[in-house]
C-alpha positions in Angstrom: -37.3 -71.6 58.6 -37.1 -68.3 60.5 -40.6 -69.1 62.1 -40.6 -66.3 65.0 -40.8 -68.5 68.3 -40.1 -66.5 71.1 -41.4 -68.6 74.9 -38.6 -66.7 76.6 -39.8 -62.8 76.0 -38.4 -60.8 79.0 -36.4 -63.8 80.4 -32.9 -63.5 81.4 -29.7 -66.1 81.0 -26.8 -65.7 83.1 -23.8 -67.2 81.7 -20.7 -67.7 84.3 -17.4 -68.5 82.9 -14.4 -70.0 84.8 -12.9 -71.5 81.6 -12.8 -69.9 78.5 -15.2 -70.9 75.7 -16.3 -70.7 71.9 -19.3 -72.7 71.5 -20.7 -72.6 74.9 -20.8 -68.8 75.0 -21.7 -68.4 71.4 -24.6 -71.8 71.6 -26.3 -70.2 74.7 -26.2 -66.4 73.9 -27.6 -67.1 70.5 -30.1 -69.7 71.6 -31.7 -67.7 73.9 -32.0 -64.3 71.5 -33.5 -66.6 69.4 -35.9 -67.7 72.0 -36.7 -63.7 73.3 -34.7 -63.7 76.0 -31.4 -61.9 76.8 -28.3 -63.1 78.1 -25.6 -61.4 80.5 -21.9 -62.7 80.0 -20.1 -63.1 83.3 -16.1 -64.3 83.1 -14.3 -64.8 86.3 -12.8 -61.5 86.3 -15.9 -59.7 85.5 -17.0 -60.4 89.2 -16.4 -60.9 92.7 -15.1 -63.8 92.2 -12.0 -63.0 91.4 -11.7 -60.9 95.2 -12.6 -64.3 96.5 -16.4 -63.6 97.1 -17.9 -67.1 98.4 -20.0 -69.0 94.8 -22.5 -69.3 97.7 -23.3 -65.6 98.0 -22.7 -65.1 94.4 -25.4 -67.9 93.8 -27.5 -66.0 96.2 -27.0 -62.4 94.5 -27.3 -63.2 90.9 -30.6 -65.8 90.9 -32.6 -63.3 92.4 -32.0 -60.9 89.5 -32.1 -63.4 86.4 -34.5 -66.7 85.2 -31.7 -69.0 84.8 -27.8 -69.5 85.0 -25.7 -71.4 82.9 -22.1 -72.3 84.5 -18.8 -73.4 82.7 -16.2 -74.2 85.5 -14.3 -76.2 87.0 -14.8 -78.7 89.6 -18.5 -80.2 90.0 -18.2 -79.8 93.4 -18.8 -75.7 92.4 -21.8 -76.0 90.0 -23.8 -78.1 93.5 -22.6 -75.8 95.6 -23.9 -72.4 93.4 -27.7 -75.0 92.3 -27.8 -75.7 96.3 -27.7 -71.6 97.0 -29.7 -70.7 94.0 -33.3 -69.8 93.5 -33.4 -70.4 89.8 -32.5 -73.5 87.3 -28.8 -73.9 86.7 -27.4 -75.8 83.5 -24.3 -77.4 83.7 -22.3 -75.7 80.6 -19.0 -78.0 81.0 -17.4 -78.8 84.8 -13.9 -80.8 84.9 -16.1 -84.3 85.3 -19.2 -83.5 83.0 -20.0 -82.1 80.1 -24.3 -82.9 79.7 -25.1 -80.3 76.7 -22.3 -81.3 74.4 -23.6 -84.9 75.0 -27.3 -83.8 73.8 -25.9 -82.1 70.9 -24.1 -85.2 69.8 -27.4 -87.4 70.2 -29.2 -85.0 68.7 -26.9 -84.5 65.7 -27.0 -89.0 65.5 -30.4 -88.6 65.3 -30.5 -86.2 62.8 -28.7 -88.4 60.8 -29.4 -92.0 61.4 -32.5 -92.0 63.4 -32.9 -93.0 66.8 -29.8 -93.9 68.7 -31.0 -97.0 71.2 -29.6 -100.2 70.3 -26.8 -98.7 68.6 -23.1 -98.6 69.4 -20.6 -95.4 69.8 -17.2 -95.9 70.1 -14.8 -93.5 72.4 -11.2 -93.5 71.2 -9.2 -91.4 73.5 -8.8 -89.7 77.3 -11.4 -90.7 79.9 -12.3 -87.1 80.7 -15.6 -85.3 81.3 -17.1 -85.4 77.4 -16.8 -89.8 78.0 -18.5 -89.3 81.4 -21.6 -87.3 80.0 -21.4 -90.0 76.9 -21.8 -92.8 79.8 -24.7 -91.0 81.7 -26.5 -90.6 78.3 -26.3 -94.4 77.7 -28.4 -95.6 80.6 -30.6 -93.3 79.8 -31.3 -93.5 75.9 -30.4 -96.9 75.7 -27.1 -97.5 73.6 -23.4 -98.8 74.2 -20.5 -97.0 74.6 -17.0 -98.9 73.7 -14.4 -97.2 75.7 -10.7 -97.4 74.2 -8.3 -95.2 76.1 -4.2 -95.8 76.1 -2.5 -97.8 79.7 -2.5 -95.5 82.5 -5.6 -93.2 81.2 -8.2 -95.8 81.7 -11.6 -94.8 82.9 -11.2 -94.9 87.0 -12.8 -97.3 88.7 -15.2 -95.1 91.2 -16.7 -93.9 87.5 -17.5 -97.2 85.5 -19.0 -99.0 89.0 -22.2 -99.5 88.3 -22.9 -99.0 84.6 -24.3 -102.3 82.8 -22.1 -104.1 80.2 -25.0 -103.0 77.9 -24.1 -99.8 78.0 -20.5 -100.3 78.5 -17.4 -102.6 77.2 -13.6 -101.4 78.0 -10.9 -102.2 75.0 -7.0 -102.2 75.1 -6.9 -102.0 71.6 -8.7 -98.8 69.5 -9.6 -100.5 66.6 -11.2 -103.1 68.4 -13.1 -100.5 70.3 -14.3 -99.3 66.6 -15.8 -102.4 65.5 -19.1 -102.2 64.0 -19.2 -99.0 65.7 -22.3 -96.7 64.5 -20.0 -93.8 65.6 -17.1 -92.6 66.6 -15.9 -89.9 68.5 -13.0 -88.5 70.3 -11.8 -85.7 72.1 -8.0 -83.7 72.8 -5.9 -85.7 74.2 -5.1 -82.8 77.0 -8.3 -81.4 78.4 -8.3 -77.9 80.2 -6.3 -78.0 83.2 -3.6 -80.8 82.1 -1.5 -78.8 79.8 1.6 -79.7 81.8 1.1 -83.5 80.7 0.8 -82.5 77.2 4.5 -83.7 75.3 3.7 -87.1 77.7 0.0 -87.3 76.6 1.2 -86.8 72.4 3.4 -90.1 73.1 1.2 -92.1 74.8 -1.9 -91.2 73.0 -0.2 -91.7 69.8 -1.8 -95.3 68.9 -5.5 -93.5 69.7 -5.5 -91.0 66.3 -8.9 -91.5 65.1 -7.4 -92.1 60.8 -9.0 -93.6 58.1 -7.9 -97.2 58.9 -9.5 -96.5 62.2 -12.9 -96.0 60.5 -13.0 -98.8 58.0 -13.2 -101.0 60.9 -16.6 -99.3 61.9 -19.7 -99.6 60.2 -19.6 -98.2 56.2 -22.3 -95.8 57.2 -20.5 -94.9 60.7 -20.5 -91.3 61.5 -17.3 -89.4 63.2 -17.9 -86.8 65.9 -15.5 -84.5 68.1 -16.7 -81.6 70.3 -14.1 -79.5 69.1 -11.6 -77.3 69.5 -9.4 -80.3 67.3 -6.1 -80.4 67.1 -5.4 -82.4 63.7 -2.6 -85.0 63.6 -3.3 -85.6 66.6 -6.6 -87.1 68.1 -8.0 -86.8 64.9 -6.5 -86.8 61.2 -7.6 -84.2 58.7 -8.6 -86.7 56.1 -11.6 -88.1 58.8 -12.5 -84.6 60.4 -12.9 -83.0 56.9 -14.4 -86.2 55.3 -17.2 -87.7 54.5 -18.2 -88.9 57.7 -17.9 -86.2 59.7 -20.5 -84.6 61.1 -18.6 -82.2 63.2 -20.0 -79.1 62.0 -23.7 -79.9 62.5 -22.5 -81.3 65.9 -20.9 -77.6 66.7 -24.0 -75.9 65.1 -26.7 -78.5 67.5 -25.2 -77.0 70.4 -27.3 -73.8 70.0 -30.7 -75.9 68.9 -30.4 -78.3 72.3 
């Protein structure tokens, strides 16, 4: 409604970027003009990290001169070891295992649409990769299932589905029993950041794991479809479901600046 609200006057957002970005960089920078701050765009080769400077002194040098740092990257063993060095809040913007912010867009934008999102089921069709872990975490917390479905080979490794309740989590060998009264869906690429040398091996075994229109007749009437985008259609996703009816893709993309 263009209702000035402005809690983050004279605030500063450092954004670090390891891996390139669309929505993360456009989502935060946006979000926090909107909010009265500013926000300083760091990529790898912008700093002395590229020379080989330790994260640890980096972490040092740049929370003493900003409010709070936002950090796409790559392993998560990075992101602790920048928050353990750090004297201000750092926000996870995407790591190889995590992904937290897309995963409160995508609640958010099931909320927006359906109301709240305990007790209900989302189905993953696709890679186990870092969005999947985030979607697990969330799941615990806010109180709904996930059913995994991810081709021989790519299943979710063992070390990350210890522990979680089969209330919040049921593997499937078959996709379209993943989909089953599912009150979404959602997938991902099939080749993540990092694993574009699998890619031609990923298209054939993937190949059974396109979200189509089939797909989502076996899931609720009223089911919603989500990806976090980039897509790549005829692949992961056909165009007929990402530009239909029950996608809710662009909200999704646009809730990533709201959350």
């Amino acid at each position: 409604r263009y209702e000035l609200y402005q809690p983050l006057r004279d605030r500063t957002l450092a954004m670090v970027f390891e891996k390139a970005s669309t929505r993360t960089r456009v989502s935060f920078e946006a979000g926090m003009n909107q909010l009265g701050g500013i926000a300083i765009n760091l990529n790898r080769g912008d700093t002395q990290l590229s020379r080989g400077e330790p994260i640890e002194d980096v972490a040092r040098v740049i929370s003493r001169m900003v409010d709070v740092v936002m950090i796409r990257t790559f392993e998560q063993t990075i992101i602790e070891r920048f928050a353990a060095h750090s004297r201000v809040p750092v926000i996870n913007g995407l790591t190889n295992e995590h992904h937290p912010c897309q995963i409160l867009a995508d609640i958010y934008t099931y909320v927006e649409h359906r109301g709240a999102i305990a007790g209900r089921t989302v189905a993953w069709i696709g890679d186990a990769n870092n969005v999947l872990t985030s979607w697990l975490e969330a799941a615990g917390i806010f109180g709904f299932k996930v059913n995994v479905s991810t081709p021989p080979g790519y299943q979710l490794p063992p070390e990350r589905a210890q522990g979680l309740s089969p209330r919040h989590f049921e593997a499937f060998t078959d996709p379209r029993a993943a989909v089953r009264d599912a009150d979404l869906v959602t997938t991902d690429v099939w080749t993540s950041m990092g694993f574009e040398a699998e890619n031609e091996a990923r298209k054939r075994d993937f190949a059974d794991w396109m979200v189509d229109a089939a797909m989502m007749r076996g899931a609720k009437p009223d089911a919603l479809f989500m990806h976090c985008l980039p897509a790549h259609r005829g692949e992961e996703v056909t165009a007929e479901v990402i530009d239909g009816p029950q996608s809710v893709v662009w909200d999704e993309a646009e809730n990533r600046m709201h959350v």
